[in-house]
N, C-alpha and C positions, 0 to 999 in steps of 0.2 A: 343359349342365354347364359351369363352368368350365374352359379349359383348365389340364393339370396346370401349364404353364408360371408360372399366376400362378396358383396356390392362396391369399394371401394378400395379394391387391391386388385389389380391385372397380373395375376400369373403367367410369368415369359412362357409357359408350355401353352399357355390359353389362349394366347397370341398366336403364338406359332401354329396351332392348329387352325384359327380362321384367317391366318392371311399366309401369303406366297414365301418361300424364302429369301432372305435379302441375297438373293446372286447380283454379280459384281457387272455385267453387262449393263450397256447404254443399248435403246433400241430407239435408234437416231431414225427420224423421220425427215424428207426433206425440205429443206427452207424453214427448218427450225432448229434449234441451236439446242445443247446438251446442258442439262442445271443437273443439279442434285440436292434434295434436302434432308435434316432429320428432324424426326418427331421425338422428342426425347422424354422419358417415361421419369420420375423421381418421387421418390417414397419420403412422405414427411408423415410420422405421429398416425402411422398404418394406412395412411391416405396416397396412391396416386396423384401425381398433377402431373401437367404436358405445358415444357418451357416453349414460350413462344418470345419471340423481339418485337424490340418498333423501329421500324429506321430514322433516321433522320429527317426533319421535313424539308429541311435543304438541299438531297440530293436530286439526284439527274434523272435517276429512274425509279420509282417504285418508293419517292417521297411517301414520311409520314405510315406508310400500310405498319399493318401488322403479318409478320411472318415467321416461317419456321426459319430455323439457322439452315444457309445453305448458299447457293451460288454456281456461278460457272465452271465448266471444264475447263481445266486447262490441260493443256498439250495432250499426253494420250495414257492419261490418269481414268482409272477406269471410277463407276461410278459410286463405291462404295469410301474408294478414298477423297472422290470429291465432296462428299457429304460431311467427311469424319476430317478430313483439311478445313474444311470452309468452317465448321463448325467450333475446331478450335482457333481461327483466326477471328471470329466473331465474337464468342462470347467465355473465350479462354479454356473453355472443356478439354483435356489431355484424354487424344484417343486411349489410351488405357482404360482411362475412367469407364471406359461408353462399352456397351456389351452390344451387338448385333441381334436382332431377333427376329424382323420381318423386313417382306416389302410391301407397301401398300401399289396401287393399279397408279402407271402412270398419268401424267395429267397435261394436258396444251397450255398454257397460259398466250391471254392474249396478247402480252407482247414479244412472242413470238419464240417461246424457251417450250422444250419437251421438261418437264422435270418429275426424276426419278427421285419418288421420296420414300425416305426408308423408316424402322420404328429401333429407337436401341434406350435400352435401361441404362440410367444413370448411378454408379455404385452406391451413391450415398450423395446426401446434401451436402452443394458446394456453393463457395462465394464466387460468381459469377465478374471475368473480367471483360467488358464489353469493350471492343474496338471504336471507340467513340468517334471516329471518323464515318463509321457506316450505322453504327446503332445506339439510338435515344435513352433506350431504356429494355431489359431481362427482366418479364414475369411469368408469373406460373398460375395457370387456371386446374383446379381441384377435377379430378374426372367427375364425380357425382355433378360438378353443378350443369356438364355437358348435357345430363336429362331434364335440367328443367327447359321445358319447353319453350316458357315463356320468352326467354332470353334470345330467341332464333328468330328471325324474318326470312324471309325472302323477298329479292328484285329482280326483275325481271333483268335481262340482258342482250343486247343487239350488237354481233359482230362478227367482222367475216370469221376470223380464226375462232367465236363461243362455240365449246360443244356441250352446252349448257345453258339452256331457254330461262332458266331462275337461278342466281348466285345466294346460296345462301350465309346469312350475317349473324354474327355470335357477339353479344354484348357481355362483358364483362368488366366493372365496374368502371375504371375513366377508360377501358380499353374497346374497340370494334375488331374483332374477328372475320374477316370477309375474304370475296374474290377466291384464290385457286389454296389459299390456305384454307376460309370456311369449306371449300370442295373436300379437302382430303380432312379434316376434322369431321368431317359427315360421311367423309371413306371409314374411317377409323371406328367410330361408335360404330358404324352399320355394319362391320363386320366383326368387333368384337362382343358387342353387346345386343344387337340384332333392334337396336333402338334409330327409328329415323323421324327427324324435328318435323322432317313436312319436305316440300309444301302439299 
């Protein structure tokens, strides 16, 4: 458990001790494709928060969700530079900026992507340039509001690629939190802070 002292700052060694290290391997399953994402950690006024997007509601796949910065493999880019690529072609972040610190357990999405998501500190607060062809809107939810509980549902879920019988949904004010991003936001507290919403 966090100590109570800093309820509301994630020390990068704190991290690193309850999660995996970000190594740079894809562990390619078959008849599923290679993504990569980052969770990205930023310090505002002694507070934690974790940047998250909205895509577009116009696109072709994955209209409208909310997700972490990330995306497809390409060619044979392994998978920590797919996450720190995609991440600055989405929302302008300069791998510089971004410090490495873990890897969270990967995750199936059902349509049909393996995606290796990773955790990296952002050096300081930035103005966020979003590729507005793929993304709506860059915000950021405070870590502390991840424990109220109230904010968290569950739905149930039916499908051949679920490996996951309840997907759980994180309300955050005009924003929903859901599907394989609520998965690894529910990876993340539960193994930093030993806090699980349910169900």
């Amino acid at each position: 458990m966090l100590p109570d002292s800093l309820p509301h700052r994630l020390p990068d060694a704190h991290v690193r001790e309850r999660l995996a290290a970000p190594t740079p391997e894809w562990r390619t399953e078959a008849k599923l494709r290679d993504s990569a994402v980052l969770l990205v950690l930023v310090e505002k006024d002694g507070v934690d928060h974790i940047i998250y997007t909205l895509r577009r509601d116009d696109l072709k796949a994955h209209a409208g969700q909310v997700c972490f910065p990330g995306g497809r493999r390409e060619s044979d880019e392994d998978a920590i530079t797919c996450a720190l690529r995609e991440t600055e072609e989405e929302i302008g972040l300069p791998r510089t900026a971004l410090t490495l610190v873990a890897r969270l357990p990967d995750r199936v999405s059902i349509a049909g992507y393996l995606v290796a998501p990773f955790v990296a500190r952002l050096d300081h607060p930035r103005v966020y340039t979003p590729d507005t062809t793929e993304v709506a809107a860059v915000f950021e939810v405070p870590f502390p509001a991840l424990f109220e509980r109230d904010r968290w549902r569950f739905r149930p879920l039916s499908h051949p690629r679920a490996r996951f019988k309840d997907i759980p949904y994180f309300e955050y004010g005009d924003y929903t939190v859901w599907g394989l991003t609520g998965i690894m936001t529910r990876d993340f507290i539960r193994a930093v802070a030993d806090f699980d919403p349910g169900p």
